[in-house]
One Martini backbone bead per residue (centre of mass of N, CA, C, O) as a GRO file, in nm:
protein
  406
    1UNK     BB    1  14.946  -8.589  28.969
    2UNK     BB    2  15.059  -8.297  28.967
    3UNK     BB    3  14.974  -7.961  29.049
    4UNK     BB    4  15.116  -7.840  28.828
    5UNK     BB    5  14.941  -8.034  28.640
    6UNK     BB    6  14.647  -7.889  28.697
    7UNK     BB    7  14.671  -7.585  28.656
    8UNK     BB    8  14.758  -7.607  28.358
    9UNK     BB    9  14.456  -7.800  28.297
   10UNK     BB   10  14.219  -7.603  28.411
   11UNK     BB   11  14.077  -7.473  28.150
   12UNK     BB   12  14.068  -7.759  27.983
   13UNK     BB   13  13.925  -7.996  28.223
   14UNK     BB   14  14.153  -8.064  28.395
   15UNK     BB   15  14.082  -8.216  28.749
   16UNK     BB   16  14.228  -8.340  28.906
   17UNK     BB   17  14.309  -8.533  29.199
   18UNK     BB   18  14.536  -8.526  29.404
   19UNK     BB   19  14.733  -8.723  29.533
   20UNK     BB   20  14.668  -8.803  29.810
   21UNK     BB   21  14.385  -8.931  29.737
   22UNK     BB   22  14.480  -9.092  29.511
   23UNK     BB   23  14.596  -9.317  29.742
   24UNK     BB   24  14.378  -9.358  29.942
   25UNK     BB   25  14.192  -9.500  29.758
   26UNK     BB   26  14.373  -9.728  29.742
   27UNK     BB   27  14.247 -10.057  29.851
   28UNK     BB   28  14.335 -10.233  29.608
   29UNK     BB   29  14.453 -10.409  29.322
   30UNK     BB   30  14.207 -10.318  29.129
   31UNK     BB   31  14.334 -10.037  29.037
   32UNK     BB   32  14.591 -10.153  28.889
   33UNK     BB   33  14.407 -10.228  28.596
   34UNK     BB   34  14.431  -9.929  28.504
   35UNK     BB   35  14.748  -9.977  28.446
   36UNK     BB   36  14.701 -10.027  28.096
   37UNK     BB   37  14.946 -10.022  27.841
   38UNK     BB   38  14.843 -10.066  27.510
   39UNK     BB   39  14.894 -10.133  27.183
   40UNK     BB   40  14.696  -9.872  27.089
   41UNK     BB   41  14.824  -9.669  27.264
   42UNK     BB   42  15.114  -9.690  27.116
   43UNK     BB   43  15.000  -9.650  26.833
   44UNK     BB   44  14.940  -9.354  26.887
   45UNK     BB   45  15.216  -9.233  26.927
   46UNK     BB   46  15.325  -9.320  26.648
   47UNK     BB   47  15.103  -9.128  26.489
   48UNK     BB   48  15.246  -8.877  26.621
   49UNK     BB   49  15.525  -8.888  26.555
   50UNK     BB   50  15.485  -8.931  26.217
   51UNK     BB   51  15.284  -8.664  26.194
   52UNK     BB   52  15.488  -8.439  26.309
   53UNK     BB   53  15.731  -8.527  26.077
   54UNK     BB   54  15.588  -8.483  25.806
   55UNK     BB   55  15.525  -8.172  25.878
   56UNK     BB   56  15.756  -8.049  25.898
   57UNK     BB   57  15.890  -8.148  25.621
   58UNK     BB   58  15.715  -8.032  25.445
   59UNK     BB   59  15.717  -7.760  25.504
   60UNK     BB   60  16.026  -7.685  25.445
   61UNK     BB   61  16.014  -7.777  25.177
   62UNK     BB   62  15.801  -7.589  25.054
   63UNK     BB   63  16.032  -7.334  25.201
   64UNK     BB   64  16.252  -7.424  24.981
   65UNK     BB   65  16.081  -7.388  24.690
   66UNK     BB   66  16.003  -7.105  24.713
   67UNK     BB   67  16.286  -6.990  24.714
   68UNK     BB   68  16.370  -7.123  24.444
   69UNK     BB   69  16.155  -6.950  24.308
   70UNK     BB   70  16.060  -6.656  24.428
   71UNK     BB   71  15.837  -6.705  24.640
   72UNK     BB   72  15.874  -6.480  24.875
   73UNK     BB   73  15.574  -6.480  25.027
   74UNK     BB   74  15.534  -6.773  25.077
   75UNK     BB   75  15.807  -6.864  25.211
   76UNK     BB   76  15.741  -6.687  25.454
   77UNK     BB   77  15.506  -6.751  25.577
   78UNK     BB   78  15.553  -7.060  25.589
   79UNK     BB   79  15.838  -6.996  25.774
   80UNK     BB   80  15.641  -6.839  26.009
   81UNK     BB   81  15.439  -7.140  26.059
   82UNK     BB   82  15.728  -7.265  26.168
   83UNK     BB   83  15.890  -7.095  26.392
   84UNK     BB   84  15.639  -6.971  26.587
   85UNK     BB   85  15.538  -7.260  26.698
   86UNK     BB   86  15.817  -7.377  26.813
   87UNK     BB   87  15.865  -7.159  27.024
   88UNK     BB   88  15.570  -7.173  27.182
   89UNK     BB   89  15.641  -7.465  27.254
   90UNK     BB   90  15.871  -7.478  27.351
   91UNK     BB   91  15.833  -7.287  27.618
   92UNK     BB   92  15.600  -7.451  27.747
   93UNK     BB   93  15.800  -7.708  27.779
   94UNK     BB   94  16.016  -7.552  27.983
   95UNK     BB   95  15.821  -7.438  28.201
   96UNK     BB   96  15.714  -7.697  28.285
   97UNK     BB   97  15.984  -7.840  28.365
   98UNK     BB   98  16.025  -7.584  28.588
   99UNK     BB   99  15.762  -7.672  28.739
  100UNK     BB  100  15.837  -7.994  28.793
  101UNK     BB  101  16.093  -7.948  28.947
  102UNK     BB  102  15.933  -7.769  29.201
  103UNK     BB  103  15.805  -7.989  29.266
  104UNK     BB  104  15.756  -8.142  29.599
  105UNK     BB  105  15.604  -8.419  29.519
  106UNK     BB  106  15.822  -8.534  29.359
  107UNK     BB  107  16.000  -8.841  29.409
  108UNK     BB  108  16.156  -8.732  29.145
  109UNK     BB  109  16.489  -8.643  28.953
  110UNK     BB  110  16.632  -8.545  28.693
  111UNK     BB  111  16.894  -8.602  28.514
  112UNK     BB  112  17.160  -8.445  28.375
  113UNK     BB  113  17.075  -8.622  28.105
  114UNK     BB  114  16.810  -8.562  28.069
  115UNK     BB  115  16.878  -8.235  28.045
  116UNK     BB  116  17.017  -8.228  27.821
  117UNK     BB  117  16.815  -8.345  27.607
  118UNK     BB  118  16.608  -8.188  27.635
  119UNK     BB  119  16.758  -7.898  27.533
  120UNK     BB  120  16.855  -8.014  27.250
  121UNK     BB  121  16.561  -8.073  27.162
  122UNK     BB  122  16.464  -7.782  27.161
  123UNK     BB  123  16.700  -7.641  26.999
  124UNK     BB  124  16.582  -7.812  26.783
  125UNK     BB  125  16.243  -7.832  26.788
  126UNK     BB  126  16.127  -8.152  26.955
  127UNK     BB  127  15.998  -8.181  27.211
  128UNK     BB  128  15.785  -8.364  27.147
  129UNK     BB  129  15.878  -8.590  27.075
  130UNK     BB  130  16.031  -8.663  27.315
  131UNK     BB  131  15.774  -8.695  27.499
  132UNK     BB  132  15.648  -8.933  27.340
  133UNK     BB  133  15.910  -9.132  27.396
  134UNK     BB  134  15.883  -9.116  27.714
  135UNK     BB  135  15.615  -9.222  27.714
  136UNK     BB  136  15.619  -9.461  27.565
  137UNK     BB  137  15.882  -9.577  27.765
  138UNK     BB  138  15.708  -9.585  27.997
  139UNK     BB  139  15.442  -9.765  27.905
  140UNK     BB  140  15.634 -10.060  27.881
  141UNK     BB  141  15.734 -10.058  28.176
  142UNK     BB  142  15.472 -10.103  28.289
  143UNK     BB  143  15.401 -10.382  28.116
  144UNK     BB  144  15.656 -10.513  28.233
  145UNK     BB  145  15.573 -10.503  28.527
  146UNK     BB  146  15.342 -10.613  28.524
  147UNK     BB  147  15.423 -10.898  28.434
  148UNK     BB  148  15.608 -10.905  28.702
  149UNK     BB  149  15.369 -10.855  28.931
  150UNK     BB  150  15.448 -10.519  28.958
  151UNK     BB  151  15.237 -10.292  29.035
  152UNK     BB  152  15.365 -10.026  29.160
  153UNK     BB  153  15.558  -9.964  28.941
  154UNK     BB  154  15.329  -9.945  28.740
  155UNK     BB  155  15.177  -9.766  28.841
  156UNK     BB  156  15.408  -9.528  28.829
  157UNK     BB  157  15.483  -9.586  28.500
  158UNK     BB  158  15.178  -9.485  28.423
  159UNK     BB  159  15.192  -9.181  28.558
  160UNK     BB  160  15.433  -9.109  28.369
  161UNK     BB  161  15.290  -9.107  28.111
  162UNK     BB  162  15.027  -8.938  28.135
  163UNK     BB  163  15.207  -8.666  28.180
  164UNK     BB  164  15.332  -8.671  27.930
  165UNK     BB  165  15.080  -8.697  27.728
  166UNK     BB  166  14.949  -8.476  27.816
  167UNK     BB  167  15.184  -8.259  27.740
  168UNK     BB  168  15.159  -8.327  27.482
  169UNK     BB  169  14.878  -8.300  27.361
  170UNK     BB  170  14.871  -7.988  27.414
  171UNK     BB  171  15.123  -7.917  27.255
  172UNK     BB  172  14.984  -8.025  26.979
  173UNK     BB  173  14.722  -7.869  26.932
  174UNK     BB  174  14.883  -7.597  26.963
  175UNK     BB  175  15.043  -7.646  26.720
  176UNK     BB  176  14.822  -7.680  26.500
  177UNK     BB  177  14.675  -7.425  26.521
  178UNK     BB  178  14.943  -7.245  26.436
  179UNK     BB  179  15.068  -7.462  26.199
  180UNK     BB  180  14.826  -7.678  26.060
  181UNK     BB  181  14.616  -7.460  25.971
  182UNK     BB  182  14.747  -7.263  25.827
  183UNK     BB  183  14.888  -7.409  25.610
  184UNK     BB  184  14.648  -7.505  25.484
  185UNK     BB  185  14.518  -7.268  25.422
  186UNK     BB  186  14.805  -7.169  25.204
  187UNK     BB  187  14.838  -7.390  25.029
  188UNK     BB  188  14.539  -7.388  24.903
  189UNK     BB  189  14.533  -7.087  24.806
  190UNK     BB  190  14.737  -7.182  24.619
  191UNK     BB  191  14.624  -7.390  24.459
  192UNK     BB  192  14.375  -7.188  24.358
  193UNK     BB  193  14.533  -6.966  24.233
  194UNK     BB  194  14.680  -7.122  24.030
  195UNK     BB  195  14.397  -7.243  23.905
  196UNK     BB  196  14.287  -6.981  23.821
  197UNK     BB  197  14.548  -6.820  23.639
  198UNK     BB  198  14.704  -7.091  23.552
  199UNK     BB  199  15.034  -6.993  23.653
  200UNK     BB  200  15.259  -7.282  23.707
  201UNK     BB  201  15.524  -7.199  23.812
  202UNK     BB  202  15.468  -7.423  24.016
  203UNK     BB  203  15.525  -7.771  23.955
  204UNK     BB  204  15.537  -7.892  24.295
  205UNK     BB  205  15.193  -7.971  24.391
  206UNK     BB  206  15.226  -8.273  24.522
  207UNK     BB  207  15.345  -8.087  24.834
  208UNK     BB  208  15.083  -7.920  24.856
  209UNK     BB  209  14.843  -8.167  24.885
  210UNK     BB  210  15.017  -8.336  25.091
  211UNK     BB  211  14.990  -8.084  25.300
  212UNK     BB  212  14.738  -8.043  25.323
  213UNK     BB  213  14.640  -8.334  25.472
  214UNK     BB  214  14.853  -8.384  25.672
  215UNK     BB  215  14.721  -8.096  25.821
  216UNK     BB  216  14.418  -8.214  25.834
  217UNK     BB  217  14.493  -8.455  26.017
  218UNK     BB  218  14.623  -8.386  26.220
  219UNK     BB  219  14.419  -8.173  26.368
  220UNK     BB  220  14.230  -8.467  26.384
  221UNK     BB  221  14.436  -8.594  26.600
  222UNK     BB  222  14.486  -8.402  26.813
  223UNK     BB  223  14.260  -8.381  26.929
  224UNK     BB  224  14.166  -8.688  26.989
  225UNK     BB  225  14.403  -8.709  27.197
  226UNK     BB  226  14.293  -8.507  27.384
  227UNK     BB  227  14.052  -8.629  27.468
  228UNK     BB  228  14.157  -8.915  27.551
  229UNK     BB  229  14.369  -8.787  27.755
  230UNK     BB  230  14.133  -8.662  27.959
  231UNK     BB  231  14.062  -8.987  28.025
  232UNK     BB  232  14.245  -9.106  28.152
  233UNK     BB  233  14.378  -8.862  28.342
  234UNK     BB  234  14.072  -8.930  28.464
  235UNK     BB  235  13.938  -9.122  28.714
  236UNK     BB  236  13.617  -8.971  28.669
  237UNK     BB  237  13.640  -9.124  28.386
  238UNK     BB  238  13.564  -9.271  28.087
  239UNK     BB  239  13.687  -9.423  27.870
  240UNK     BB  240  13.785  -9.421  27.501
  241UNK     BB  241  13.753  -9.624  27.273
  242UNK     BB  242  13.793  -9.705  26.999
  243UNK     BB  243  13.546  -9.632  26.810
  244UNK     BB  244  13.551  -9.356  26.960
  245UNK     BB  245  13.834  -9.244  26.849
  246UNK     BB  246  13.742  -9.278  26.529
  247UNK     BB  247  13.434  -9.095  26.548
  248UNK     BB  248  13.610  -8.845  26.628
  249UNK     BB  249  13.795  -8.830  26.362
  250UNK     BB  250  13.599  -8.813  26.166
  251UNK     BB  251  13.442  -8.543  26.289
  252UNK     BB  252  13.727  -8.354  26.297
  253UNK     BB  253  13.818  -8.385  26.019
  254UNK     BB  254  13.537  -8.284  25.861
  255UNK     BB  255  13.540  -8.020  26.038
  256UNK     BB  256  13.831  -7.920  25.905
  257UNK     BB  257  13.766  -7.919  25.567
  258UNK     BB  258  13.574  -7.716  25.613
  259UNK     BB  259  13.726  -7.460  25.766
  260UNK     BB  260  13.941  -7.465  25.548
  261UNK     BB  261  13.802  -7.440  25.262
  262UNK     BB  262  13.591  -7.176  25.350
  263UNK     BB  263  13.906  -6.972  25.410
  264UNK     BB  264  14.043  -7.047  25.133
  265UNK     BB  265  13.799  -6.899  24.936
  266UNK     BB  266  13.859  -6.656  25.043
  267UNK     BB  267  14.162  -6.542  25.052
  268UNK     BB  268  14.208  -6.568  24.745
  269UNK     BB  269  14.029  -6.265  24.745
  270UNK     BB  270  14.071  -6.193  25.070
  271UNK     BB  271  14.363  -6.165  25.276
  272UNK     BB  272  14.251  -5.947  25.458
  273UNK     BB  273  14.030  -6.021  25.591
  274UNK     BB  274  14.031  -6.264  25.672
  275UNK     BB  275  14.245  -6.171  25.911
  276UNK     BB  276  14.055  -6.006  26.037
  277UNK     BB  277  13.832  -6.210  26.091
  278UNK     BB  278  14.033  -6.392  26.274
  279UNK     BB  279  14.045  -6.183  26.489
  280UNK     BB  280  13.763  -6.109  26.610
  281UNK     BB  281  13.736  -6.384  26.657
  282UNK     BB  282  13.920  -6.450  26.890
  283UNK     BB  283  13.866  -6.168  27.049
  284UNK     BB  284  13.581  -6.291  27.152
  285UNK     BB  285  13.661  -6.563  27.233
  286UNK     BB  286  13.863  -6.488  27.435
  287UNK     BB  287  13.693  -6.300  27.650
  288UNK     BB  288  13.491  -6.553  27.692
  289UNK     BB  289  13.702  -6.667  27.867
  290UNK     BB  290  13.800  -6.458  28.045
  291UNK     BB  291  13.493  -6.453  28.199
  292UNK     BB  292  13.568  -6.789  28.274
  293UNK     BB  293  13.743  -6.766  28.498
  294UNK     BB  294  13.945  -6.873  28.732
  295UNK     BB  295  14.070  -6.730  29.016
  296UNK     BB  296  14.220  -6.980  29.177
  297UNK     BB  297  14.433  -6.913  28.916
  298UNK     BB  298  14.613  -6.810  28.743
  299UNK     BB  299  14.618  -6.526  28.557
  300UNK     BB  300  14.769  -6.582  28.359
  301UNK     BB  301  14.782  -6.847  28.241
  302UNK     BB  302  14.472  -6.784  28.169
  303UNK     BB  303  14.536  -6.558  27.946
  304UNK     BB  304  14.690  -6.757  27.747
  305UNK     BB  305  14.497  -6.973  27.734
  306UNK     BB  306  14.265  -6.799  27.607
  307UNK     BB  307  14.417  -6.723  27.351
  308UNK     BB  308  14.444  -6.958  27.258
  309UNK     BB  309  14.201  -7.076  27.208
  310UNK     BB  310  14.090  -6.845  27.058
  311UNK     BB  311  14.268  -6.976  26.803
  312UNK     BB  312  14.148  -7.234  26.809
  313UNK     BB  313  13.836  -7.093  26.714
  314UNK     BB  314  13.876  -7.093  26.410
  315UNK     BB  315  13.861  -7.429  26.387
  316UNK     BB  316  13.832  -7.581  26.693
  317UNK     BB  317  13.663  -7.729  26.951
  318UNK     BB  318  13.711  -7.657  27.313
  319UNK     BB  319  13.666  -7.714  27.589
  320UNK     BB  320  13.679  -7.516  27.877
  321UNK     BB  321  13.481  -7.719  28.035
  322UNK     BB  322  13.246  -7.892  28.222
  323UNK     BB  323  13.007  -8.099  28.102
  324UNK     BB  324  12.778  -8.027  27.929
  325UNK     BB  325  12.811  -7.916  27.571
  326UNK     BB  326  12.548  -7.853  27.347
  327UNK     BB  327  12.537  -7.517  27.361
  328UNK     BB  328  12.846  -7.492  27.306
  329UNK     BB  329  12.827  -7.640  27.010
  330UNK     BB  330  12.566  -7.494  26.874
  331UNK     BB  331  12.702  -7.197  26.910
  332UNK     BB  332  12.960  -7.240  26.738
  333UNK     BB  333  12.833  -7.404  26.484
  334UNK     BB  334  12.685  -7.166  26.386
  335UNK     BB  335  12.854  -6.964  26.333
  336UNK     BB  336  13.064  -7.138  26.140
  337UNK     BB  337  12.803  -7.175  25.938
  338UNK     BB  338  12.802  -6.836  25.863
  339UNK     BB  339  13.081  -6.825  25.787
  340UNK     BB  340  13.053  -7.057  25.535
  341UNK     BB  341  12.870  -6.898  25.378
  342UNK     BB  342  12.962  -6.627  25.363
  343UNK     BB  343  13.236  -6.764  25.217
  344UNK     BB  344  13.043  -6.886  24.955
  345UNK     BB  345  12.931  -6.655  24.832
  346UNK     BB  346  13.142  -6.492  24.739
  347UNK     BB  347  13.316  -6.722  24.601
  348UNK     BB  348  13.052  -6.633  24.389
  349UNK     BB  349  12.965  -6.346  24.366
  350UNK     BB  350  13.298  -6.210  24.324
  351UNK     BB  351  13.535  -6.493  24.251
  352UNK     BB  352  13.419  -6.716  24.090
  353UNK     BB  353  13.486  -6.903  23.819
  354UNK     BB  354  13.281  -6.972  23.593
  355UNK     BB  355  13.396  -7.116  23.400
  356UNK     BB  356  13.538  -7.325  23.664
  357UNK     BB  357  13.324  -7.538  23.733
  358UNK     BB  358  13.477  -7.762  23.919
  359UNK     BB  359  13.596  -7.575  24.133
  360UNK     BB  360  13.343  -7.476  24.225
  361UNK     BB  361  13.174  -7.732  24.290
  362UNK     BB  362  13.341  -7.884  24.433
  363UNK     BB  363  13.391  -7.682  24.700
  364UNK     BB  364  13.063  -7.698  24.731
  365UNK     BB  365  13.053  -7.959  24.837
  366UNK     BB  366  13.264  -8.031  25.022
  367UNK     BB  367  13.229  -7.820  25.233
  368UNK     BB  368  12.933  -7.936  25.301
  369UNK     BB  369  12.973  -8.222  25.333
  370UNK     BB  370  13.183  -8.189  25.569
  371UNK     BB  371  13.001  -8.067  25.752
  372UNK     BB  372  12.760  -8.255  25.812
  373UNK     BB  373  12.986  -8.494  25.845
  374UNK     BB  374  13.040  -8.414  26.118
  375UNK     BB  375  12.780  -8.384  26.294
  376UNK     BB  376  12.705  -8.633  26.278
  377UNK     BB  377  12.940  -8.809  26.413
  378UNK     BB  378  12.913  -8.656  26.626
  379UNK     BB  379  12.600  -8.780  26.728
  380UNK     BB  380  12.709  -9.090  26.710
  381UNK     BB  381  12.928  -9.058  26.918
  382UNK     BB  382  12.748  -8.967  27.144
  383UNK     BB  383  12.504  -9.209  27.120
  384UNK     BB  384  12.728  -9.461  27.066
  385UNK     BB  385  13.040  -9.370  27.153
  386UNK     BB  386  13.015  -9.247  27.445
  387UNK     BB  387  13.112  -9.330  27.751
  388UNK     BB  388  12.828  -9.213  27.905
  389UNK     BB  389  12.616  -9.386  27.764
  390UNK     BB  390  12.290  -9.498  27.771
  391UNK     BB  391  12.173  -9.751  27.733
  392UNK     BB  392  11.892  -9.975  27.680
  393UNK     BB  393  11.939 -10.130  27.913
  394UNK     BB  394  11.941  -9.954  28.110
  395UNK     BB  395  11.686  -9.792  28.087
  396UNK     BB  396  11.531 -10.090  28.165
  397UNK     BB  397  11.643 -10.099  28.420
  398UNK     BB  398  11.541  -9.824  28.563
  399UNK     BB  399  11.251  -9.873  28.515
  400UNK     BB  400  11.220 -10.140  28.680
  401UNK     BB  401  11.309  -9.956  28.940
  402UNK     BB  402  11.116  -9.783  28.958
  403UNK     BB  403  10.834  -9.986  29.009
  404UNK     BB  404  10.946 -10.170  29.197
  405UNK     BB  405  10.924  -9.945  29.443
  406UNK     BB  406  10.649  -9.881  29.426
   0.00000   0.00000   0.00000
């Protein structure tokens, strides 16, 4: 990994070390066992690359039939949560590029037709699919130069592939944060305004439906791969295997559909407070954000990043640094159990229609279940499937050898 994308990702946990030191480290054939690009890895791409691509689909249409039906306020929003987080992602993945490109470390440099298709890409607004299908494409050929024991060639487009993986990983959280939970957000807010009004204007409701659930399923798709990928890309990390990578989707999943709900039953009857609300958590979060900066980097990288994660911390929690975090979790959910109180307090008592009663307690269940559900999988995963977890066998093992020391 190059240093400028070490600089990239070090407000965020990603802190690997230089080229030539990993270089130094390789001194047998066994080290690049670990360039093994698998099934489950591709399949992980797959599901990257066409959940970005249906999300955007459904927010564009559900953009299109509000515009036909003259819902003009609902357009604006919904337009307005697609075009600024593709810019803003857009602009981060431009810098990259010719960050990438200055970097005096890089063996190859791109040729002119990928950067003509990179242009085109971006110009799209699909820049994240390109870096996917990159990273893709790295993989395939390391497994292929794998087979034809080609180690050295496997091992370097295999570190080509975890950079682009890194890249793309960054870019679609902050895309999900910008736009798929806002979206899920406006879009329920749409469905609960309609259920309680009555008033059916809007006749294609299974769009907003399906864009709901798009939206709450990218957010936990996107965390979990940027999870995933942190322990990649770092040497010093162990991997995250298939059940663990299932329990931590399951529970970000579930804290997902807690905090879009919460935030939309508040919405429905007060969106400027919401909004407001929004803002302090935000400014709150941004500034302890930047009074743990690094001062060793980029003073602008780190606030725009300490920004962005502060928006992200409306949504869903990313570590800010390494080490244990358990009171920085306890401290988190903490927070944002009492702000989903508060947001089901009031819509009990100033906002929710008693006459519908299945819509009250539904959305009082679904939220309640899935913030305890979301903890759960959380500590499960924690406990039984986080990659650095000291099994029964191993405790029993240092219990022994501390015994015989003695």
């Amino acid at each position: 990994m190059s240093s400028v994308r070490m600089v990239r990702f070090n407000s965020i946990t990603l802190k690997a070390e230089p080229d030539s030191e990993r270089n130094n480290n390789k001194q047998n054939d066994a080290l690049y066992s670990e360039a093994d690009f698998g099934f489950f890895y591709a399949v992980c791409f797959v599901i990257s690359i066409i959940t970005f691509a249906v999300d955007i689909l459904l927010h564009c249409w559900l953009a299109y039939l509000f515009y036909m039906k003259t819902e003009m306020l609902y357009f604006v929003l919904t337009i307005t949560f697609i075009i600024v987080p593709s810019i803003v992602s857009t602009g981060f993945s431009m810098r990259w590029y010719i960050l990438d490109e200055d970097d005096e470390t890089s063996p190859s440099k791109p040729s002119l037709i990928k950067w003509s298709l990179r242009i085109l890409t971006m110009l799209l607004q699909i820049t994240q699919i390109h870096r996917y299908f990159d990273a893709l494409l790295y993989g395939l050929r390391s497994s292929f130069a794998g087979c034809r024991k080609q180690l050295m060639k496997q091992d370097y487009l295999y570190r080509k592939m975890l950079d682009e993986d890194c890249d793309a990983a960054l870019l679609r959280l902050f895309y999900c944060v910008l736009n798929s939970a806002p979206q899920a957000v406006l879009q329920l807010t749409i469905l609960l305004t309609y259920r309680i009004e009555k008033t059916y204007k809007f006749e294609d409701l299974k769009f907003l439906y399906a864009s709901v659930g798009v939206s709450i399923f990218s957010i936990a798709w996107s965390l979990t791969v940027y999870n995933r990928t942190v322990r990649y890309i770092r040497e010093d990390k162990k991997r995250l295997s298939f059940m663990g990578t299932v329990m931590n989707f399951i529970s970000q999943f579930s804290w997902a559909v807690s905090r879009v709900f919460a935030l939309s039953v508040f919405a429905t009857w007060y969106p400027k407070f919401t909004l407001l609300g929004c803002l302090i958590h935000t400014s709150l979060m941004s500034v302890w954000l930047m009074l743990k900066q690094d001062v060793n980097h980029s003073r602008c990288d780190e606030c725009v990043l300490s920004c962005m994660l502060g928006i992200a911390y409306i949504f869903v929690f990313i570590p800010s640094h390494g080490g244990p975090q358990r009171y920085s979790y306890l401290s988190y959910y903490s927070i944002c159990l009492l702000e989903n109180i508060g947001c089901l307090y009031i819509w009990y008592s100033f906002g929710a229609p008693i006459t519908d009663v299945d819509l009250y307690y539904g959305m009082m269940i679904v939220q309640v279940f899935s913030f305890f559900a979301s903890l759960f999988f959380l500590v499960l995963y924690y406990r039984c499937f986080h990659p650095n977890r000291r099994s029964i066998g191993d405790r029993v093992y240092e219990i022994r050898e501390l015994n015989s020391n003695r």
